[in-house]
N, C-alpha and C positions, 0 to 999 in steps of 0.2 A: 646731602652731607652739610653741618655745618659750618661751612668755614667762613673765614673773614669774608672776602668778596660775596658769599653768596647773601650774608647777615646784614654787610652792606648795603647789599640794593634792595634786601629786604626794608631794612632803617628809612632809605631814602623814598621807599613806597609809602610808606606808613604816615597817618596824618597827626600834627599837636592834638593834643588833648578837645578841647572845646572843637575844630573842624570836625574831631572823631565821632564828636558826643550830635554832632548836628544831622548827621545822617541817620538818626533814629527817629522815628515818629514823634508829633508831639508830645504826647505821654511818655512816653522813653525818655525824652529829651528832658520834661518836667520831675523823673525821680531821678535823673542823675546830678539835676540842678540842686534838687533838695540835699542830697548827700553833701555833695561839694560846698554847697554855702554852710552848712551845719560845722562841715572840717573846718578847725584850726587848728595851729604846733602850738606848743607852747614854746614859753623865753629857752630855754632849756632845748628843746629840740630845732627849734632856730639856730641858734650856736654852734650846736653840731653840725646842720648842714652845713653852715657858711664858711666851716673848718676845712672841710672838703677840700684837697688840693689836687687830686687825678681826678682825670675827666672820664665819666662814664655815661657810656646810652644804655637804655633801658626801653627794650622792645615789650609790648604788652600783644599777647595775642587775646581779642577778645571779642565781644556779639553785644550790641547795644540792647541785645532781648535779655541777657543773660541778669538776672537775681544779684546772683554772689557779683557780677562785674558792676553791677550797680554801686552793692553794697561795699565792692574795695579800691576799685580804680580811681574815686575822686581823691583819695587818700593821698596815693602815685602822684597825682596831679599836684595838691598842693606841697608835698615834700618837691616836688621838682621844683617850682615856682621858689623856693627859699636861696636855692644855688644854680640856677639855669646854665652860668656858664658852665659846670663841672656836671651837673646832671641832666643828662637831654633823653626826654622822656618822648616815645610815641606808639601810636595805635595800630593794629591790623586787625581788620574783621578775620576770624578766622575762616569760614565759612568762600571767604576770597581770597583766600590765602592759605589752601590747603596744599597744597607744597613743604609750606616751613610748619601747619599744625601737625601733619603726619608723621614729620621727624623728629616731634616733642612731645607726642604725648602720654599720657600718665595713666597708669594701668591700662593700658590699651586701652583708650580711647580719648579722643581730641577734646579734653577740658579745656573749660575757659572760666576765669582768665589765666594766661599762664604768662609768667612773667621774666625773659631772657636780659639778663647782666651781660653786656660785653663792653670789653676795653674800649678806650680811646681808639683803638685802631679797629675795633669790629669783632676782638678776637674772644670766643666764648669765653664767658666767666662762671656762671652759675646760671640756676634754674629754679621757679619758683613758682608753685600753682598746684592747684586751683583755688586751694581757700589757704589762709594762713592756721597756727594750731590752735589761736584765740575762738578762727571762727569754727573750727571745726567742733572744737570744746563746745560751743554755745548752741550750733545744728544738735553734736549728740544729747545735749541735756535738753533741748524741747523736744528730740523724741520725733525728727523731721523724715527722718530715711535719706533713701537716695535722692529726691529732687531739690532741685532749686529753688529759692523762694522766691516770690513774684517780687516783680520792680514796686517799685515802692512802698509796697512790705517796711514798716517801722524796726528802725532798727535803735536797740537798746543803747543808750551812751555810754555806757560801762564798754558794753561790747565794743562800740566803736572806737572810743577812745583805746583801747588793749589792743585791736586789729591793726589801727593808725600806728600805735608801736610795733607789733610785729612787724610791720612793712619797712618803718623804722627801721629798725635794726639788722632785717635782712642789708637795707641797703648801706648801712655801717659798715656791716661785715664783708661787705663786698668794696666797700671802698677801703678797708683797710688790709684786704687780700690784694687791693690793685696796688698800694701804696708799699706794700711790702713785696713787693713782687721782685725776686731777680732782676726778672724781663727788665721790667720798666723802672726800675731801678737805676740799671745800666744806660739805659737808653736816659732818664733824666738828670743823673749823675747826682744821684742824693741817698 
């Protein structure tokens, strides 16, 4: 079950971004580099982040073999780096962490990457995975099927850029469900 405490010790198992990225081969390691150094926000999504005033962790379950995690989680990485104190971003291989993928996953079956929003205090917020709808739009127009594309598989800059937004705005709209929230409302008296 999800709850706080469990999300918790889950969070505090989970490793930063680049630890995560280190425990893959070097060729894993070398297309998740490519991604990540190709990402950047612009002025305009900078701003956004740094607006940010709830604090939110952002659980990633994912497989450093995994294509699509290639292709979206350096994205994750650098929106977190914008607002570190209000967005705390981390890893789980899911594969070692089949406890928390069994209880999230999506049409039956444990996709990665999937990506859990919880509050300041651990408490679920939303749920997001496996691909966002930019990328799923770009898989059905090359006519890919079910599989994943291979790690460092070129990915289009249109695409990227439109995916780095979806990821965006998921986490906007999570922050500004935390910010409107009753709950936490109350508890920060605003």
């Amino acid at each position: 079950m999800l709850t706080a405490d469990f999300l918790s010790t889950k969070f505090d198992a989970a490793a930063h971004y680049h630890d995560y990225v280190k425990t893959g081969t070097d060729s894993q390691q070398d297309a998740w580099r490519k991604i990540y150094d190709q990402t950047a926000l612009s002025d305009r999504q900078r701003e956004l982040l740094k607006s940010f005033t709830r604090e939110m962790h952002i659980l990633v379950v994912s497989g450093v073999w995994c294509g699509d995690c290639v292709q979206q989680c350096p994205f994750l990485a650098r929106i977190a780096e914008e607002n570190p104190e209000k967005i705390r971003l981390r890893f789980l291989d899911r594969d070692e962490h089949t406890d928390l993928a069994e209880q999230v996953q999506i049409c039956a079956g444990m996709r990665v990457p999937l990506v859990l929003f919880l509050a300041e205090d651990f408490h679920f917020v939303s749920l997001l995975g496996d691909r966002t709808l930019t990328r799923y739009r770009a898989i059905a127009a090359r006519q890919l099927g079910p599989s994943c594309p291979v790690p460092g598989a070129p990915l289009d800059q249109d695409e990227a850029d439109a995916t780095l937004q979806d990821w965006l705005d998921e986490i906007e709209r999570v922050q500004l469900l935390l910010r409107l929230s009753t709950r936490l409302r109350r508890k920060h008296n605003d």
